[in-house]
C-alpha positions as CSV (number, residue, x, y, z in Angstrom):
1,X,142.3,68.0,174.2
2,X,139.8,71.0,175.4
3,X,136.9,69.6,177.4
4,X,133.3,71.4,176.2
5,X,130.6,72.2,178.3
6,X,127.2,73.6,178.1
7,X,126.0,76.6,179.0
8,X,122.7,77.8,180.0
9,X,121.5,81.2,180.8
10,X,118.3,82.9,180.1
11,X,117.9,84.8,177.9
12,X,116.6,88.4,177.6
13,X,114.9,90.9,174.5
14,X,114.8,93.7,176.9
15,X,118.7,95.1,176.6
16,X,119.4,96.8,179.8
17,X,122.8,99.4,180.5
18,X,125.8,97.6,180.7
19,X,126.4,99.0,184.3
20,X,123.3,97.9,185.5
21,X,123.7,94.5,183.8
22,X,127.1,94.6,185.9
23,X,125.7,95.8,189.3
24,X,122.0,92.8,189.3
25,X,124.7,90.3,188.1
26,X,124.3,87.7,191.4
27,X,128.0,87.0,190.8
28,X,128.7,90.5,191.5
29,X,126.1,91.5,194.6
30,X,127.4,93.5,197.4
31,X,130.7,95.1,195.8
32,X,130.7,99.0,196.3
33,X,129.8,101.2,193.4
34,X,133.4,101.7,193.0
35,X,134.2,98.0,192.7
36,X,131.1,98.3,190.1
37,X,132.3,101.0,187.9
38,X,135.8,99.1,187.4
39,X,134.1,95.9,185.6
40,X,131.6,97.9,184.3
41,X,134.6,99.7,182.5
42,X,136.0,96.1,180.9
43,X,132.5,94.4,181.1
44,X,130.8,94.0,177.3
45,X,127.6,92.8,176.8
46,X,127.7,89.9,174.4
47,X,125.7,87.0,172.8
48,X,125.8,83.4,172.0
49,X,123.8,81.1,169.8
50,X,123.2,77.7,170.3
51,X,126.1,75.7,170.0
52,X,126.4,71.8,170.3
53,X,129.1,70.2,172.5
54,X,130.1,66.9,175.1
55,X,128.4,68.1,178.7
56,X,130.7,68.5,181.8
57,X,128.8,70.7,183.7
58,X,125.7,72.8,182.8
59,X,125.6,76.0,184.2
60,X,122.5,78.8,184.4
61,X,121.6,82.3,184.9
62,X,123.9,84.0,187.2
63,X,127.1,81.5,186.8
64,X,130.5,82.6,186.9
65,X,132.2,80.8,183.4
66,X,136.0,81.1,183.7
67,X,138.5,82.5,185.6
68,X,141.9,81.7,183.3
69,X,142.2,85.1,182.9
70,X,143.1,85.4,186.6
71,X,146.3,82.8,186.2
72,X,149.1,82.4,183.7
73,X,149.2,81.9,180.8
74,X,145.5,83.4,180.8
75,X,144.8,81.0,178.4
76,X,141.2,79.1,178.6
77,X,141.6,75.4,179.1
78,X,138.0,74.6,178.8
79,X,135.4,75.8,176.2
80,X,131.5,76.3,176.5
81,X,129.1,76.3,174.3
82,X,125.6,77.6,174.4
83,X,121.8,75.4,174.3
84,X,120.0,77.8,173.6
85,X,120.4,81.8,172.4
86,X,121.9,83.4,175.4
87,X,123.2,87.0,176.4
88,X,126.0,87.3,178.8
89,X,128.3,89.6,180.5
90,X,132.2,89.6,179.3
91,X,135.2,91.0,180.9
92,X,138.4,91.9,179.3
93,X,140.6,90.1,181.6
94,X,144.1,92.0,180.7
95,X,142.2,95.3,181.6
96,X,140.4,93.7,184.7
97,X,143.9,91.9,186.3
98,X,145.2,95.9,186.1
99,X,142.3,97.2,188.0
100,X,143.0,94.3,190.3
101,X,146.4,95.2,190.9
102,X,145.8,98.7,191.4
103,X,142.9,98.1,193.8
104,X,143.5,95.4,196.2
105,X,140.0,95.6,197.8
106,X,139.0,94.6,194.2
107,X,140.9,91.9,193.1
108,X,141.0,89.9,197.1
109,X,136.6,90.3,196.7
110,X,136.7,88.8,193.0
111,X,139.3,86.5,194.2
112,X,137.8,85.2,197.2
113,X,133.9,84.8,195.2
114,X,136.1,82.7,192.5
115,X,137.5,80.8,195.2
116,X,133.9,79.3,196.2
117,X,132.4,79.0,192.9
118,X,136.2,77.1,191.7
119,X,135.9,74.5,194.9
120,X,132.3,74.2,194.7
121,X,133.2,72.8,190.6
122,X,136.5,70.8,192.4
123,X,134.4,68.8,195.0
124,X,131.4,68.1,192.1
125,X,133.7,67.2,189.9
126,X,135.6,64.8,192.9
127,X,132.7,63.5,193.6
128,X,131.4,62.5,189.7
129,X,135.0,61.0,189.7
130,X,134.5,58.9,192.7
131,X,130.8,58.0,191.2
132,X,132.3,56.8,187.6
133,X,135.0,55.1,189.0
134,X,135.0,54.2,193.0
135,X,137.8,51.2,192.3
136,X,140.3,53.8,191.5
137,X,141.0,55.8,194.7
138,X,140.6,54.5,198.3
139,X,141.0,58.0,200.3
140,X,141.2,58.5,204.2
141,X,138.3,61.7,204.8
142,X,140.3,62.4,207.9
143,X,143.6,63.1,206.8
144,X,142.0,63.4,202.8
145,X,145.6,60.9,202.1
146,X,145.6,59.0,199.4
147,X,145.8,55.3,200.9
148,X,146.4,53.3,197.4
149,X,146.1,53.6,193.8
150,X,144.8,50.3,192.5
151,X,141.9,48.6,191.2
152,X,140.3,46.7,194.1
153,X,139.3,42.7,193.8
């Protein structure tokens, strides 16, 4: 069973170039021009409507929304949905994995930028865990063990 969440971005009437959609994306500040002109090459510009769905996470203007394009099977395990119309930046992520391969300095500076946003969503999403159900898990933060499994009395 896919897990839904919504998505919301702000929207925009004013359609600007795809490369410079690519090189303000916040996701994307501080990669050289060549690093810009690769996504810019497999980046499409594209639009949602509203869309209803179950909320994990919400996410806004600037948000990095998948990354299973990055690991086998490149399949998505999540989907989003949209709250409101929103316009959003898309990468082809067969053509993107090449440029990665072929430029290193590429693929380690996306990798490492999905790396903080992916454990930024792992801790939040430790942390609603530990919220929703604290009987569960009794966990040792200095060794980060798991002590026991079992529902405490």
């Amino acid at each position: 069973m896919k897990k839904k969440a919504k998505i919301k971005m702000n929207t925009t009437t004013e359609i600007e170039p795809l490369a410079t959609r690519v090189a303000l994306h916040p996701f994307l500040a501080g990669m050289n021009r060549t690093q810009l002109a690769l996504l810019t090459d497999c980046a499409m510009a594209t639009h949602f409507k509203k869309g209803e769905a179950t909320v994990i996470e919400a996410s806004g203007p600037g948000d990095l929304l998948g990354w299973s394009w990055m690991f086998p099977p490149y399949v998505w395990q999540f989907t989003a949905r949209a709250i409101e119309p929103t316009t959003a930046l898309f990468f082809y992520g067969t053509i993107l994995r090449e440029y990665c391969e072929k430029d290193h300095s590429l693929g380690y500076e996306l990798f490492k930028r999905m790396s903080a946003v992916m454990m930024k969503r792992l801790q939040a999403a430790r942390k609603q865990m530990r919220c929703l159900h604290p009987q569960v898990a009794l966990v040792n933060r200095r060794s980060n063990r798991l002590l026991s499994i079992r529902q405490r009395t």
